[in-house]
mmCIF file as gemmi writes it, N, C-alpha and C atoms, coordinates in Angstrom:
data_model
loop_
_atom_site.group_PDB
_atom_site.id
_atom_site.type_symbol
_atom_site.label_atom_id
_atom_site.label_alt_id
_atom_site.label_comp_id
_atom_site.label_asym_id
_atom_site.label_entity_id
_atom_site.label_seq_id
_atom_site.pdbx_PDB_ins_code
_atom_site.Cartn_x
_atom_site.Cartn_y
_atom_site.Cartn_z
_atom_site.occupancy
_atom_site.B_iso_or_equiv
_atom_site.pdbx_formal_charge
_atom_site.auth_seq_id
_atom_site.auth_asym_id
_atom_site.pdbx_PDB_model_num
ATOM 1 N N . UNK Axp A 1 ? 10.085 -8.154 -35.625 1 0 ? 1 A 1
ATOM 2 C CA . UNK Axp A 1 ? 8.915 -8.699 -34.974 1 0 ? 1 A 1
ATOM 3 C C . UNK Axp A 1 ? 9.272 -9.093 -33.545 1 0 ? 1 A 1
ATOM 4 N N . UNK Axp A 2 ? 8.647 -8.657 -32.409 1 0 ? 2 A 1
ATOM 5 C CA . UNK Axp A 2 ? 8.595 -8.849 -31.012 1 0 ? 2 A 1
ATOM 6 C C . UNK Axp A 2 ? 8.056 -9.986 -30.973 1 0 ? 2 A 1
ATOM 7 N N . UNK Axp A 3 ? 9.123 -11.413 -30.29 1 0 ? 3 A 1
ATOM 8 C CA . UNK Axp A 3 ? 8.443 -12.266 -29.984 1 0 ? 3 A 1
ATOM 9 C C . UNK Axp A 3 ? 7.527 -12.224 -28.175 1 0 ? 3 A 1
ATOM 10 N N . UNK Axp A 4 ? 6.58 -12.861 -28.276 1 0 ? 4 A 1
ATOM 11 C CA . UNK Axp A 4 ? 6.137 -12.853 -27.456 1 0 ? 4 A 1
ATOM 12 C C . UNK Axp A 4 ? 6.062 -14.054 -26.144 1 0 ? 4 A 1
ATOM 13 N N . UNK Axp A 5 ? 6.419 -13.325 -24.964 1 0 ? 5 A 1
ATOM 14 C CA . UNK Axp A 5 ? 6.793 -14.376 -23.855 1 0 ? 5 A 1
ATOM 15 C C . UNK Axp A 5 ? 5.479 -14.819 -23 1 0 ? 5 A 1
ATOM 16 N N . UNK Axp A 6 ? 5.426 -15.829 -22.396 1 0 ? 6 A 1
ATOM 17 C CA . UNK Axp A 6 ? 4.567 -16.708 -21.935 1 0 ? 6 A 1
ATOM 18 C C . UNK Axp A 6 ? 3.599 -15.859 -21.413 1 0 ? 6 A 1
ATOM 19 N N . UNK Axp A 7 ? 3.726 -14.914 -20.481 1 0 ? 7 A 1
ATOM 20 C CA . UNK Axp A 7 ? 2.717 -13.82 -20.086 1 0 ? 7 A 1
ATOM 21 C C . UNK Axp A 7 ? 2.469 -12.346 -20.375 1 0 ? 7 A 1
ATOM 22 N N . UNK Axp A 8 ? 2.749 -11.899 -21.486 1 0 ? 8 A 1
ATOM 23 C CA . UNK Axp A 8 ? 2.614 -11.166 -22.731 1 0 ? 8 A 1
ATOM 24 C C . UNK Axp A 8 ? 1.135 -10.71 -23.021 1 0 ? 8 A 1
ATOM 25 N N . UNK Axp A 9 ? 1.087 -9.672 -23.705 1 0 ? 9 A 1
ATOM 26 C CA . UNK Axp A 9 ? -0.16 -10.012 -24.565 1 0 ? 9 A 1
ATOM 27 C C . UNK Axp A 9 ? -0.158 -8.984 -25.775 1 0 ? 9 A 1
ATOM 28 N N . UNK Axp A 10 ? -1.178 -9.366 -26.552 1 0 ? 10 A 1
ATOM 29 C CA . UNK Axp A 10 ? -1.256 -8.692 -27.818 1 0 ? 10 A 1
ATOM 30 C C . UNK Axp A 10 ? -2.403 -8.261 -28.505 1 0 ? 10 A 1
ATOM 31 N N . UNK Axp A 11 ? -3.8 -7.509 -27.779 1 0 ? 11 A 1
ATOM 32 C CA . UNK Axp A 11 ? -4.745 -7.438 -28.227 1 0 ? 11 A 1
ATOM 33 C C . UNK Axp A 11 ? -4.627 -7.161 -29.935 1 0 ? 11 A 1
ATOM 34 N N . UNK Axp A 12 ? -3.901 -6.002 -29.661 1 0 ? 12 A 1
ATOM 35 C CA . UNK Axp A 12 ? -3.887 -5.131 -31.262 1 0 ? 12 A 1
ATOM 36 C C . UNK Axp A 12 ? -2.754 -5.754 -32.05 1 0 ? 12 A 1
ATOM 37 N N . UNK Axp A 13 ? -2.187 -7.216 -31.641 1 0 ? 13 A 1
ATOM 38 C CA . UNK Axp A 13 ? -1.001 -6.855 -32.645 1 0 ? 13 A 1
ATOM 39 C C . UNK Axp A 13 ? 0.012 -6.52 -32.104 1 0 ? 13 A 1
ATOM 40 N N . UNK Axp A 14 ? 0.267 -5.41 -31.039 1 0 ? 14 A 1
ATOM 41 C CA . UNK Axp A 14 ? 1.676 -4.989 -30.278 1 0 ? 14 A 1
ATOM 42 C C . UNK Axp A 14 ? 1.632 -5.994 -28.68 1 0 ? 14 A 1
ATOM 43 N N . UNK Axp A 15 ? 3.325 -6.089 -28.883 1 0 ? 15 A 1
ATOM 44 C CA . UNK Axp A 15 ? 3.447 -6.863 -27.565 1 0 ? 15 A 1
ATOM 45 C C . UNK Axp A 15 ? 3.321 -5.39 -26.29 1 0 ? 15 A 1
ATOM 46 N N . UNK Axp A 16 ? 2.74 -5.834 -25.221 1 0 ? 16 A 1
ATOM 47 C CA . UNK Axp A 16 ? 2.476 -5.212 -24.509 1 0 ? 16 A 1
ATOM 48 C C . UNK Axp A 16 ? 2.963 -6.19 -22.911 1 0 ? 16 A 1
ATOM 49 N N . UNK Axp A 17 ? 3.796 -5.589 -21.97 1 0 ? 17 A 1
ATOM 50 C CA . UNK Axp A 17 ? 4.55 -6.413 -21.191 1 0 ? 17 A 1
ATOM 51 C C . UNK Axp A 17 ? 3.455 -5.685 -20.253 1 0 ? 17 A 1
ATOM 52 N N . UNK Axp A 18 ? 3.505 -6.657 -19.095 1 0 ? 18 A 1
ATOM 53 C CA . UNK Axp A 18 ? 2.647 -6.221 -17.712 1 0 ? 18 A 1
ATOM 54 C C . UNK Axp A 18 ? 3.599 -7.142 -16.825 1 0 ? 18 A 1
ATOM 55 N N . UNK Axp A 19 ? 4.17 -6.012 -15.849 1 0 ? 19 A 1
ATOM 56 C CA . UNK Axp A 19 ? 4.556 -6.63 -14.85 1 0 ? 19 A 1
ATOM 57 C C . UNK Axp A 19 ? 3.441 -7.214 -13.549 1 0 ? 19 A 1
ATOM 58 N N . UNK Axp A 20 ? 3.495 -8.794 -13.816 1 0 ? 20 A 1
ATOM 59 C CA . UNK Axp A 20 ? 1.931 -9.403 -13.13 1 0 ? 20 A 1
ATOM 60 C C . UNK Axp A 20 ? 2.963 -9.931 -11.81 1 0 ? 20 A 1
ATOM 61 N N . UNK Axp A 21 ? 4.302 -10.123 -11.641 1 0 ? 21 A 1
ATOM 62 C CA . UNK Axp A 21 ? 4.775 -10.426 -10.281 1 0 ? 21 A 1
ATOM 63 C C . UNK Axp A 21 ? 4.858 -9.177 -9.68 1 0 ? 21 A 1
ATOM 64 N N . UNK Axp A 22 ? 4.337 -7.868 -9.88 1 0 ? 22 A 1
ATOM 65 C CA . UNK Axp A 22 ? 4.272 -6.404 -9.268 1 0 ? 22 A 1
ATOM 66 C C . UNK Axp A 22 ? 2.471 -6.283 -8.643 1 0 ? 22 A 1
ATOM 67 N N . UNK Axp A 23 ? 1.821 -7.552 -9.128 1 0 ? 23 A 1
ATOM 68 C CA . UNK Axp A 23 ? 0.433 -7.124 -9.21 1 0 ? 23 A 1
ATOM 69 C C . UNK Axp A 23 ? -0.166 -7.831 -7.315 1 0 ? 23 A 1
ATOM 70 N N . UNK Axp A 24 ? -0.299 -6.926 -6.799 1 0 ? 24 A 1
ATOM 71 C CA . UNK Axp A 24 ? -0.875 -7.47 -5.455 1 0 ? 24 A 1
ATOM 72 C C . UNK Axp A 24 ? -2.454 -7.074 -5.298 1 0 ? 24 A 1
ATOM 73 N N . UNK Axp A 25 ? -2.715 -7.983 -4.759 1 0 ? 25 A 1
ATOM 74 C CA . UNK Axp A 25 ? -4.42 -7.994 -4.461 1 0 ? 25 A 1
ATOM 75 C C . UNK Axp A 25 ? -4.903 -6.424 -4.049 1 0 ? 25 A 1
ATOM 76 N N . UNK Axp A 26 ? -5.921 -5.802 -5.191 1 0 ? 26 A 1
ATOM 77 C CA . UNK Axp A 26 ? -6.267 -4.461 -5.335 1 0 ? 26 A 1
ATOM 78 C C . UNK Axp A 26 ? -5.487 -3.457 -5.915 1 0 ? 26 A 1
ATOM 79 N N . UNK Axp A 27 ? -4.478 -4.037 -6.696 1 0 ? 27 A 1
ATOM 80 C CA . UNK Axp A 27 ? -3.732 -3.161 -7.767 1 0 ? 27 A 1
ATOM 81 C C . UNK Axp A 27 ? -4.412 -3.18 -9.117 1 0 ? 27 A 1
ATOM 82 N N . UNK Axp A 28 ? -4.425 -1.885 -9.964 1 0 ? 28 A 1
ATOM 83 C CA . UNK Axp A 28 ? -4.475 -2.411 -11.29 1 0 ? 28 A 1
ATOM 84 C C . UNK Axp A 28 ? -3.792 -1.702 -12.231 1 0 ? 28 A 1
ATOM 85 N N . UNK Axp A 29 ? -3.859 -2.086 -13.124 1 0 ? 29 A 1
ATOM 86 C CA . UNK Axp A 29 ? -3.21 -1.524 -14.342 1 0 ? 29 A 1
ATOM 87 C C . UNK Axp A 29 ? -4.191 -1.408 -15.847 1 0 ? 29 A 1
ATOM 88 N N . UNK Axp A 30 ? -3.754 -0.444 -16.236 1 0 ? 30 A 1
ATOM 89 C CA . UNK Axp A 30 ? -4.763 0.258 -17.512 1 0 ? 30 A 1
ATOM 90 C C . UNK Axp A 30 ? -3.943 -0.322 -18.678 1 0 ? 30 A 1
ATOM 91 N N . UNK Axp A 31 ? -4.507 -0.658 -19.525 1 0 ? 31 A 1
ATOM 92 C CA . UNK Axp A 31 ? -4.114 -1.827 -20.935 1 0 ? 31 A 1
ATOM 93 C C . UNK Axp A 31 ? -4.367 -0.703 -22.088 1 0 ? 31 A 1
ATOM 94 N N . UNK Axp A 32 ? -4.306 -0.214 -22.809 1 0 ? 32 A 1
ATOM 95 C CA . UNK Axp A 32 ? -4.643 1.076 -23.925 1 0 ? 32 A 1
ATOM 96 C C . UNK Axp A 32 ? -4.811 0.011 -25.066 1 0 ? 32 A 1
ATOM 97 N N . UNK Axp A 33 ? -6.023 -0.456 -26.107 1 0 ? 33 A 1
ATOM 98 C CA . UNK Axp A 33 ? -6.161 -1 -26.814 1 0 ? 33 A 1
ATOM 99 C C . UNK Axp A 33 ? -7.509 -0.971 -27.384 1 0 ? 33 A 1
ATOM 100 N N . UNK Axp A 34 ? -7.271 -1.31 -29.135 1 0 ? 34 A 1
ATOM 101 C CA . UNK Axp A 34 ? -8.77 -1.235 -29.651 1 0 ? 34 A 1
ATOM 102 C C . UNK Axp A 34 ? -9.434 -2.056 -29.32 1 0 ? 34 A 1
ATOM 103 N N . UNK Axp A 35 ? -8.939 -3.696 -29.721 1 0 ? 35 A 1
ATOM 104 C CA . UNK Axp A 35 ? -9.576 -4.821 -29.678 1 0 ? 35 A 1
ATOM 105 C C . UNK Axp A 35 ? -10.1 -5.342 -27.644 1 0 ? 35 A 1
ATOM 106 N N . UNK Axp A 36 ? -10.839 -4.851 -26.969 1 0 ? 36 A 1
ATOM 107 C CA . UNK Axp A 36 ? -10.648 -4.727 -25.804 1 0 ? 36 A 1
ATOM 108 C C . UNK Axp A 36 ? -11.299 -6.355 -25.353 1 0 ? 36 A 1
ATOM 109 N N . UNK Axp A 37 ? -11.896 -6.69 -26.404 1 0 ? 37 A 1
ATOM 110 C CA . UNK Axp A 37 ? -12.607 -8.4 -26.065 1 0 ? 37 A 1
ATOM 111 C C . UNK Axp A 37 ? -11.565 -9.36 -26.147 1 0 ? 37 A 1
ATOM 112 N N . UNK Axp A 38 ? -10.223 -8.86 -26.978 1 0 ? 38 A 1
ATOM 113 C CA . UNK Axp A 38 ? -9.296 -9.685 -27.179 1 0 ? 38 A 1
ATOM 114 C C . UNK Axp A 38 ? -8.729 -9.722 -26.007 1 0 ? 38 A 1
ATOM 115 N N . UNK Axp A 39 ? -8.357 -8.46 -25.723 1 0 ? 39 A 1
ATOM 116 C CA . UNK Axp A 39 ? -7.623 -7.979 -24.247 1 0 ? 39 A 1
ATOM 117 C C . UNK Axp A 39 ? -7.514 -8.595 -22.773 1 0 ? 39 A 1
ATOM 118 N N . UNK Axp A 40 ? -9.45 -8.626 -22.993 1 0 ? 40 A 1
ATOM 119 C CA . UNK Axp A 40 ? -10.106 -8.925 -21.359 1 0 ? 40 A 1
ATOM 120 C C . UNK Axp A 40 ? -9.432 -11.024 -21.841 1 0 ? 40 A 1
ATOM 121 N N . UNK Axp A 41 ? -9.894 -11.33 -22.822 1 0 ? 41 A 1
ATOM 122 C CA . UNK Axp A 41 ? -9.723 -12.823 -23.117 1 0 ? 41 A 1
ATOM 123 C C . UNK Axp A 41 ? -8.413 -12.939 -22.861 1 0 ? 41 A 1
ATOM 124 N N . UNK Axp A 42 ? -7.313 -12.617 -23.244 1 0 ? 42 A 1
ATOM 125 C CA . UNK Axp A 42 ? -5.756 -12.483 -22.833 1 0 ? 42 A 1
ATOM 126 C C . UNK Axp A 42 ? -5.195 -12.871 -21.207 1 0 ? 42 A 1
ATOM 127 N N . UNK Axp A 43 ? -6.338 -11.486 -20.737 1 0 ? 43 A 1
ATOM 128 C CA . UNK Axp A 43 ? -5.893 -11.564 -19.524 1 0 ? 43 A 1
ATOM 129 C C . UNK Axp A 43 ? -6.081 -12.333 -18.576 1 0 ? 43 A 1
ATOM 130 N N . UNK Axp A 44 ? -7.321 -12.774 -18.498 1 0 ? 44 A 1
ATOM 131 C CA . UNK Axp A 44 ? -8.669 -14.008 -18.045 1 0 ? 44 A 1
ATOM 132 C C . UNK Axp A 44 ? -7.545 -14.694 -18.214 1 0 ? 44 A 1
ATOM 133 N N . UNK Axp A 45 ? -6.816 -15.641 -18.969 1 0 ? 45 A 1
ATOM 134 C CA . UNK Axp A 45 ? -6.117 -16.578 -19.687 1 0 ? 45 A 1
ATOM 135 C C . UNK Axp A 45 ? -5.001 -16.185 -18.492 1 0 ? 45 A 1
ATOM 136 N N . UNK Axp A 46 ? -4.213 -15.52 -18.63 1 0 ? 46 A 1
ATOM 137 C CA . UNK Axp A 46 ? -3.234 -15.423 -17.492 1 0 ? 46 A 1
ATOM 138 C C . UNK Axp A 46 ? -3.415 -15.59 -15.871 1 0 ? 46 A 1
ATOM 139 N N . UNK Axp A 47 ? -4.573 -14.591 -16.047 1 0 ? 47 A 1
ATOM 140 C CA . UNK Axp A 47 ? -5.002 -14.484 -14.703 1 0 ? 47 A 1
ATOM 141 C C . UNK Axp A 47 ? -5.411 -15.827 -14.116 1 0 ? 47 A 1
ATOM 142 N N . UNK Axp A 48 ? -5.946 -16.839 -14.741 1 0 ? 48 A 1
ATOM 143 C CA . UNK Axp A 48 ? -6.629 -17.994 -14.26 1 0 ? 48 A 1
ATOM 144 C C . UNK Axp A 48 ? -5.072 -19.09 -14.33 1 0 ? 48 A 1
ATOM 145 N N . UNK Axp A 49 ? -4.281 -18.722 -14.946 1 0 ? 49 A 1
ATOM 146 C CA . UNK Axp A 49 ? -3.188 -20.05 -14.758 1 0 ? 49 A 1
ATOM 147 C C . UNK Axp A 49 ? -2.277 -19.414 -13.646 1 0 ? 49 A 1
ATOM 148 N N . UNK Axp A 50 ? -2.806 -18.499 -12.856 1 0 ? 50 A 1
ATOM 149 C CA . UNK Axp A 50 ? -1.765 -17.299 -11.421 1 0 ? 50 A 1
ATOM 150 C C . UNK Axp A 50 ? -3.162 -18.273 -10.585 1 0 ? 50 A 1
ATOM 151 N N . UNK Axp A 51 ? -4.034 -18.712 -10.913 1 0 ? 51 A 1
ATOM 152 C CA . UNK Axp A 51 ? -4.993 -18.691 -9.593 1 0 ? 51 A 1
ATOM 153 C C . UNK Axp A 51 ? -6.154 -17.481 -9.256 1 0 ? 51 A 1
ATOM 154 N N . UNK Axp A 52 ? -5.239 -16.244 -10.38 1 0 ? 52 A 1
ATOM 155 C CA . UNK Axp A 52 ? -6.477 -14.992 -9.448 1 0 ? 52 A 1
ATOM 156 C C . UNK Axp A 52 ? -7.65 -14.607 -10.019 1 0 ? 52 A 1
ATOM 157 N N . UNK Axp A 53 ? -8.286 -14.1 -9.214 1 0 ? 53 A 1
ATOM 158 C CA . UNK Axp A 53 ? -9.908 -13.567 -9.786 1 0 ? 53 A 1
ATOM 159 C C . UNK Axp A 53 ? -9.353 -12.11 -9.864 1 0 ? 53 A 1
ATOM 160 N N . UNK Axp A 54 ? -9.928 -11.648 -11.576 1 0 ? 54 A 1
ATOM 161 C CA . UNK Axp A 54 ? -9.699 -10.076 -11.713 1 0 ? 54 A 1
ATOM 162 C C . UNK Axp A 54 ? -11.15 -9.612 -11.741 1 0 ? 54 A 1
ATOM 163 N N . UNK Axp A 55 ? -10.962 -8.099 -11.936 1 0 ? 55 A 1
ATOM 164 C CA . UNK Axp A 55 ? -12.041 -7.279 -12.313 1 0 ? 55 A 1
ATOM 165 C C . UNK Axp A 55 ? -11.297 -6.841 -13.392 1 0 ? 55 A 1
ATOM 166 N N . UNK Axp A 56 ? -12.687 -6.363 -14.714 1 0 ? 56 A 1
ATOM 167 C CA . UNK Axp A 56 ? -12.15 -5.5 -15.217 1 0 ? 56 A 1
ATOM 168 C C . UNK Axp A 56 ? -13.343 -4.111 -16.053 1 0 ? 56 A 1
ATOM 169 N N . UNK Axp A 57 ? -12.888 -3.241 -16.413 1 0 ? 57 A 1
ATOM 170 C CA . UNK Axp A 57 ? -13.895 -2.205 -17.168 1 0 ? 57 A 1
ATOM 171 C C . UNK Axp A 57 ? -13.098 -1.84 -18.268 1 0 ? 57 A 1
ATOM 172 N N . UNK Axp A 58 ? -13.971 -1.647 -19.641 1 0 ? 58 A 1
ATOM 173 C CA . UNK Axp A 58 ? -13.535 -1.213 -20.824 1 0 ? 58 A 1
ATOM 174 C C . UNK Axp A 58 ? -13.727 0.412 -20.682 1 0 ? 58 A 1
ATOM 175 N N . UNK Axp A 59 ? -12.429 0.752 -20.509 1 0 ? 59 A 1
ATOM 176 C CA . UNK Axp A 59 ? -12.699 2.308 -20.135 1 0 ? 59 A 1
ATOM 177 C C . UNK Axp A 59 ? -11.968 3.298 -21.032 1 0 ? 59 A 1
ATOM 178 N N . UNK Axp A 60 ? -12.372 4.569 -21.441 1 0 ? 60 A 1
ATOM 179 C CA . UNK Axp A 60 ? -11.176 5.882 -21.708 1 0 ? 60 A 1
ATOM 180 C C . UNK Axp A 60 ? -10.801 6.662 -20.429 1 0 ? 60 A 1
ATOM 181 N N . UNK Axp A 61 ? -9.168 6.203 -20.735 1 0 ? 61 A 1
ATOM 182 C CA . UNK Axp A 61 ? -8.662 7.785 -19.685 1 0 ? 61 A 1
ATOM 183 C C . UNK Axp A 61 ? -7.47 7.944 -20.463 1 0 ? 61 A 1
ATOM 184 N N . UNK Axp A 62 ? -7.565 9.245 -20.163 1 0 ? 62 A 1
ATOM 185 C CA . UNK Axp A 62 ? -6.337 10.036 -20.947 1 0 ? 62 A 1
ATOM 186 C C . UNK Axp A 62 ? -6.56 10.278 -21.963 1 0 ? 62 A 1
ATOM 187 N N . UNK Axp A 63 ? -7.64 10.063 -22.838 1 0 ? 63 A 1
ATOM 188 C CA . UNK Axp A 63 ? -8.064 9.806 -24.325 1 0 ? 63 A 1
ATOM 189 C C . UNK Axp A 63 ? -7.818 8.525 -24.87 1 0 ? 63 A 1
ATOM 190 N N . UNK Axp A 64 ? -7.315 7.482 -24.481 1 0 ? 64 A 1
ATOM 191 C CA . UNK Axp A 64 ? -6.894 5.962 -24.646 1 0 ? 64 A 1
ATOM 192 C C . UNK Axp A 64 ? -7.958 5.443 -24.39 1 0 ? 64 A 1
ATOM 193 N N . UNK Axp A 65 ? -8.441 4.414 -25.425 1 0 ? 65 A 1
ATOM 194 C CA . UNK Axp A 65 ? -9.716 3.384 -24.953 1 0 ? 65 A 1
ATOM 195 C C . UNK Axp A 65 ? -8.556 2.223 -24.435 1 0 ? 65 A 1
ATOM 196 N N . UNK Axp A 66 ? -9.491 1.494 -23.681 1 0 ? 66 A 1
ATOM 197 C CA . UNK Axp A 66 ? -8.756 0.268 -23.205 1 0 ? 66 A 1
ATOM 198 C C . UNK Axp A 66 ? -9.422 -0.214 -22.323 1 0 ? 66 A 1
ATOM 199 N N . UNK Axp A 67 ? -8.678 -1.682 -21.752 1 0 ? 67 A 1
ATOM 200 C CA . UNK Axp A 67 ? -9.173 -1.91 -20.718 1 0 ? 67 A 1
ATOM 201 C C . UNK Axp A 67 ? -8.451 -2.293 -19.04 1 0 ? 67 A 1
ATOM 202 N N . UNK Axp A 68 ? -9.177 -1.608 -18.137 1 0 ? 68 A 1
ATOM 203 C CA . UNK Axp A 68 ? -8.571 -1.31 -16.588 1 0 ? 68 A 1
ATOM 204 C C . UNK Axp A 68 ? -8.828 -2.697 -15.769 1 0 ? 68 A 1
ATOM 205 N N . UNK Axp A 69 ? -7.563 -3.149 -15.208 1 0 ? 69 A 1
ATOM 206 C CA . UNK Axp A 69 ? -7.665 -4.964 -14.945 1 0 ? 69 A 1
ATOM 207 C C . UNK Axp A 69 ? -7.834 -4.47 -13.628 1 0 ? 69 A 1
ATOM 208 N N . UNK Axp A 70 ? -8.154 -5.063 -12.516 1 0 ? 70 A 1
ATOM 209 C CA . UNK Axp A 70 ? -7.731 -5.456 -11.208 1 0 ? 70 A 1
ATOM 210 C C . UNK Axp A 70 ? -8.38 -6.69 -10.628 1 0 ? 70 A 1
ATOM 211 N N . UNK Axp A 71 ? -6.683 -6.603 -9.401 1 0 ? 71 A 1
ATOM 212 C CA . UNK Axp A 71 ? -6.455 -8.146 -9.132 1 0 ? 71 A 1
ATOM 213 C C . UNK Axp A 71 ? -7.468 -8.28 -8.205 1 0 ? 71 A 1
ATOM 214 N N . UNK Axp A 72 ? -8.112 -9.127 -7.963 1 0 ? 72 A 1
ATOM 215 C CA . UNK Axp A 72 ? -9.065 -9.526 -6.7 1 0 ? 72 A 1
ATOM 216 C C . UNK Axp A 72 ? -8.781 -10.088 -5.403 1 0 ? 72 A 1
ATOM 217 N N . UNK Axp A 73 ? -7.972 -11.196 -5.884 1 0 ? 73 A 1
ATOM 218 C CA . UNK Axp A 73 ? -7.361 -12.473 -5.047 1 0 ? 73 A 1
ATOM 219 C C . UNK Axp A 73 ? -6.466 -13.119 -5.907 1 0 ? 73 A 1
């Protein structure tokens, strides 16, 4: 079992790492996951204890549902 570290997340169950000290205002990164309400809630949660405002869309690419974050500010 993957424990999970302070800025982590786990929509589905799998730890999923995001490098968020790589994330500069208008970057984003694509999340591949079923549970995508869990996802966006995860991230919101991180994103708001960094200070930043994200965007995000529940999208398929590649054939992967998921959801596509970006940083705002």
């Amino acid at each position: 079992m993957d424990v999970l570290k302070i800025h982590d997340i786990n929509p589905d169950g799998v730890r999923i790492q995001i490098k968020w000290d790589k994330m500069v205002v208008g970057s984003s990164v694509f999340i591949p996951c079923i549970d995508t309400d869990e996802a966006r809630s995860q991230v919101r949660k991180i994103a708001d204890s960094k200070g930043w405002k994200i965007d995000y869309r529940v999208r398929v690419e590649s054939g992967n549902m998921g959801v596509r974050i970006w940083r705002l500010v």
